[in-house]
N, C-alpha and C positions, 0 to 999 in steps of 0.2 A: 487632334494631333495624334499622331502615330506612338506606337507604346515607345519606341526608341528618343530619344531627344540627339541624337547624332546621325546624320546625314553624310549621302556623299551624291554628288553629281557630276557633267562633264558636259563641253561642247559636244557638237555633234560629231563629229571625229572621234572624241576621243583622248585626243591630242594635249586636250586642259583635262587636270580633273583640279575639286575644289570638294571642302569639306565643311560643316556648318554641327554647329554646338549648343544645344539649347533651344530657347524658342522665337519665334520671328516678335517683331514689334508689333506687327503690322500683317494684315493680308486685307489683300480688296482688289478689284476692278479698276479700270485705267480706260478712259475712253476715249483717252488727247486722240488728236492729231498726230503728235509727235510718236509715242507710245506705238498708234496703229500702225503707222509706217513701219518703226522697227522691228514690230514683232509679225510685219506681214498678217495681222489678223484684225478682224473686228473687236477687239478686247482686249486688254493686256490684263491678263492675271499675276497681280506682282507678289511679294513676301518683301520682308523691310526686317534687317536686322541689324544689329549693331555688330560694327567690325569688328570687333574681338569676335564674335561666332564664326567669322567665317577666315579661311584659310585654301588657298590654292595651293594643293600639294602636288601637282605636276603640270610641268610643260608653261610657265609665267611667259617662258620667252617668245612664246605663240600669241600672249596678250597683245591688242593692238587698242586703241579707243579714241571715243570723236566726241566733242565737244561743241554741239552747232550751237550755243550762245554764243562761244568762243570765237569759233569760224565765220560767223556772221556779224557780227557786232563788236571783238575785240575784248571780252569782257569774261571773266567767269560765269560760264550759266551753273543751273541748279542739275543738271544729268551730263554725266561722264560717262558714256555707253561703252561698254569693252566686251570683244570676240574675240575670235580664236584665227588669225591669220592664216593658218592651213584650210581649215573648211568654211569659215565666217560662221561660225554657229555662236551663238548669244552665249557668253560668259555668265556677267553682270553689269549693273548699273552704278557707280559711285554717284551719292549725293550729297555733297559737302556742308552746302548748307545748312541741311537736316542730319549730316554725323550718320546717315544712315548707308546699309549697300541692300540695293535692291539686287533680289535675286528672283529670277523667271520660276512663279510656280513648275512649271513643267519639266526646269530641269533636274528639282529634286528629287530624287529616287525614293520609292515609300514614303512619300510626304502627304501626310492628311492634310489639300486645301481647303480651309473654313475662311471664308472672306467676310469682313463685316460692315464692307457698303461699296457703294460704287462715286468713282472722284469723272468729275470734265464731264458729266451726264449729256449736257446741253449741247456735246458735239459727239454724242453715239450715233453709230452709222447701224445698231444689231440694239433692239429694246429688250430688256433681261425684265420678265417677270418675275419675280424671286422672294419679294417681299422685303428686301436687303432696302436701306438706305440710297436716294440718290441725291450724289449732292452736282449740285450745278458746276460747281470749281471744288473748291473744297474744302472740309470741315474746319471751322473757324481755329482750332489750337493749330493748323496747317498754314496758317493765311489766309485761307478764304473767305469767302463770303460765310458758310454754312447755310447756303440757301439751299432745300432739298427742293426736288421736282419729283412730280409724282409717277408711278408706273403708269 
């Protein structure tokens, strides 16, 4: 982690900025499905903090956000995806479930990423050498199974 424990970041615009306070819960690898869609990559490098860290201090009213357990099924899913209605640039993530907000490594400015395993292994489409943890779904305090699979 960065000698700072105060962050600030922004859509790609611009148009949102957001600030974060402390340190993430969480940093790891993302290899859904869901995840590679949205983040148009082979890998979703996320950070996981808890809501009080983080604060959107400009432009809220550009938030937009989608819900596909919701929109498919009728039901609260576990990701609340929110962008920036002017350019579509990835905000964050709410996950209610988990009390957690995911925030896209890449959008934090000076942010030392240290990830410490990889989640959804068993549908990566990019095999990470790394030596990190993989877990097939993921790590049992998560839900998961805690099955790792090997590099």
């Amino acid at each position: 982690m960065s000698q700072s424990d105060n962050y600030k970041g922004s859509c790609f615009c611009g148009a949102v900025e957001f600030s974060l306070s402390g340190k993430p819960e969480l940093m790891a690898y993302c290899h859904c499905n869901s995840c590679r869609k949205w983040s148009a990559g082979p890998i979703n490098p996320f950070t996981l903090w808890q809501p009080s860290c983080f604060k959107i201090t400009k432009g809220e009213n550009y938030i937009d956000q989608y819900d596909k357990t919701a929109a498919t099924k009728g039901e609260t899913g576990f990701s609340n995806r929110k962008w920036c209605k002017k350019c579509g640039g990835h905000v964050y993530i709410d996950h209610p479930p988990a009390g957690l907000v995911d925030i896209p490594a890449v959008l934090i400015e000076g942010f030392n990423f240290e990830p410490a395993f990889h989640v959804h292994y068993q549908e990566s489409v990019h095999r990470m050498k790394d030596g990190l943890p993989k877990f097939k779904d993921m790590p049992e305090p998560a839900g998961g199974s805690g099955e790792e699979i090997p590099e």
